[in-house]
N, C-alpha and C positions, 0 to 999 in steps of 0.2 A: 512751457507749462502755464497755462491759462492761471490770472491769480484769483487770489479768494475773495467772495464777496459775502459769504456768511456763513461763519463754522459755530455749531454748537457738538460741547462734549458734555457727556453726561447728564445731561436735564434731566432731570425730574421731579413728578410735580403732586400733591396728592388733594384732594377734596378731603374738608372737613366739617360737612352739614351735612346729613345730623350725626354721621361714626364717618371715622379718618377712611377715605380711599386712596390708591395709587391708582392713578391715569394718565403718570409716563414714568416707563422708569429705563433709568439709563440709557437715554436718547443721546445718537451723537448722528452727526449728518455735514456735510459742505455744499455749498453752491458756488461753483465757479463761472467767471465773466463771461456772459453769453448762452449760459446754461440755460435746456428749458425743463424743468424737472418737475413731476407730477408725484403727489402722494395720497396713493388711496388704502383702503381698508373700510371694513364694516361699520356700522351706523357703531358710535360708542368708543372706538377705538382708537381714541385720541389725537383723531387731524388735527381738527379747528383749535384744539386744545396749546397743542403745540406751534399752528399758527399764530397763534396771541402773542406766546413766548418770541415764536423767532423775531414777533415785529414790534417787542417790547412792551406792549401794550397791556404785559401781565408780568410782572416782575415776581412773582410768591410762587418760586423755584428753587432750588440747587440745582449745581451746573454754570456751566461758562459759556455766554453766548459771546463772538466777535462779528460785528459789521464794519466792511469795512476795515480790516486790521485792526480795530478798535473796542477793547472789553467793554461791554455795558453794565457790568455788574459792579452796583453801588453809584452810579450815576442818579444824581436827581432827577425829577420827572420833567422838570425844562428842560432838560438837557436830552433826556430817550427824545420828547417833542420833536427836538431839535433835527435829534438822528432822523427821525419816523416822517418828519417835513422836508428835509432834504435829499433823504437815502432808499426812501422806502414807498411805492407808488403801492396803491391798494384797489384789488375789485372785486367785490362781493355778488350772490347770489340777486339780492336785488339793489338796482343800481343806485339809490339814494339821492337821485338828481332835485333839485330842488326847482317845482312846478312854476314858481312866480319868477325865475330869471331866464333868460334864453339858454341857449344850448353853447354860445360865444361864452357867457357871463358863467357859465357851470364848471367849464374847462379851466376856466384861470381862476377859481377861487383858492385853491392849494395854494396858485402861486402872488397870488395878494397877500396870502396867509401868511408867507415865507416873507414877502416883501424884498426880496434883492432883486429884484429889478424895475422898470420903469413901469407905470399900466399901457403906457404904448407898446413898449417891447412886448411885455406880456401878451397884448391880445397879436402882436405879429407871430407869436410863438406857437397861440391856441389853436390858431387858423390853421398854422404849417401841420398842427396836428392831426388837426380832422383833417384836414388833404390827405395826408399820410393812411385816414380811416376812410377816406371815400364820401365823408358828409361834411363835408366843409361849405357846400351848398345850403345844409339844414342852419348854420349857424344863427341865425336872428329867428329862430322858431322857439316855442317855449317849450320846454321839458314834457312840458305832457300833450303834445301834438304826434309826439313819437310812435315808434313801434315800439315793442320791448327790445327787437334784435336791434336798432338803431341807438335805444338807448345805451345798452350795453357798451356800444362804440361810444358813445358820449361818454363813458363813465372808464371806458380805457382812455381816451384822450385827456382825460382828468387825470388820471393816474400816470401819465407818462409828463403832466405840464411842468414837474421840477425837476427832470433829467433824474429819475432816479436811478440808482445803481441796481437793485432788483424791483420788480412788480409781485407781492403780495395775492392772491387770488382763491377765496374761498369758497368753491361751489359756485363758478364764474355763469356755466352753462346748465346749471341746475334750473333753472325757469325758462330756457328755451326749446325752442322744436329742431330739429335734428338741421335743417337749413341754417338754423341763425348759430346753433353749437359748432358747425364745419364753418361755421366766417370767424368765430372769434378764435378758434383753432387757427384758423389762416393766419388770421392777423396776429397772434403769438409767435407762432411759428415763422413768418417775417420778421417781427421784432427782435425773437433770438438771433433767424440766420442774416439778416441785413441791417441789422443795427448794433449786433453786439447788446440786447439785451439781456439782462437775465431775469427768469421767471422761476418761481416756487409756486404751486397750483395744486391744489388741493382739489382732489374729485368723485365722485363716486363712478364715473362713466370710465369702463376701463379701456372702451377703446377707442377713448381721448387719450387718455395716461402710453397706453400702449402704442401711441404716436411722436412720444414726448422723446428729447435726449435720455430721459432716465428716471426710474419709475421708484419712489421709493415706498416699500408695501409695509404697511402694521398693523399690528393686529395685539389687542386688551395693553395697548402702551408701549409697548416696545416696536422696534424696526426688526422687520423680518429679513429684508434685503433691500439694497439701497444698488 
């Protein structure tokens, strides 16, 4: 039995500007090690919502979130940091790379952030990354020499620079063309099955989701099938 790498039971969450809404209710869900799991549903229906939650990044819940075997609930905000800097790799819609450092200096900033390990080790870590992405050649280019599909991979190789235990991903291929969406598909899809990563991925494209280990569908806040 594959172990857990992040179980939430019961979540839920409501907006309260300008009248109280519910926009999750009674969420429970797992991800186990190596999982590559996709969550889609209609513009509204509280992905992104509950992505904040599972990555701690929004704590104005009920419910029990575990990363890690470990309850987050009532944990200080250094302390989620903490979690969120060593457990939790993150890639969003657009890929936030910062234009004035290289595409070398992009990848190891997590892990300067983190700080346990050397900046030598770190930049041998970043390179092994991008090898791993195929642009390890691009590395002394700056951020915005890029493509968007290239950046993407910069901004997975960033997200993978503190060994984390799952990858985070919000509307990962929402700004690509169907070429660059089938590579970072690839490169996921490698990371679950040959490295034992796990991925949570949130998407509107369902058939990404519908390529994935396991598709978890919602609709007005709740999980319809997981």
């Amino acid at each position: 039995m594959a172990e857990s790498i992040l179980k939430a039971a019961s979540i839920s969450k409501y907006f309260h500007d300008p009248v109280q809404v519910k926009v999750l209710d009674d969420v429970s869900l797992e991800v186990k090690k190596g999982e590559f799991v996709s969550v889609i549903g209609k513009s509204g229906c509280g992905k992104s919502t509950l992505l904040y939650i599972l990555s701690t990044m929004d704590t104005d819940y009920t419910g029990e979130l575990w990363i890690d075997g470990e309850l987050t609930r009532d944990k200080k905000e250094h302390e989620l940091a903490q979690i969120r800097n060593e457990k939790i790799g993150f890639v969003f819609q657009f890929h936030y790379l910062l234009n004035e450092f290289s595409v070398l200096k992009n990848v190891m900033l997590p892990g300067l952030k983190l700080g346990k390990i050397s900046e030598e080790e770190l930049e041998f870590q970043a390179m092994e990354k991008l090898k791993i992405l195929g642009i390890d050649r691009m590395a002394a280019k700056k951020a915005n020499q890029l493509s968007g599909g290239e950046k993407q991979r910069v901004a997975i190789a960033r997200a993978l620079i503190n060994n984390p235990l799952i990858i985070m991903a919000d509307e990962p291929t929402g700004n690509l063309d169907r070429r660059n969406t089938e590579m970072v598909f690839d490169i996921f899809n490698e990371l679950s099955g040959q490295y034992g990563q796990s991925l949570l991925v949130v998407t509107h494209d369902n058939e990404f989701a519908g390529r994935t280990d396991r598709i978890i569908e919602m609709l007005d806040g709740k999980v319809l099938r997981m």
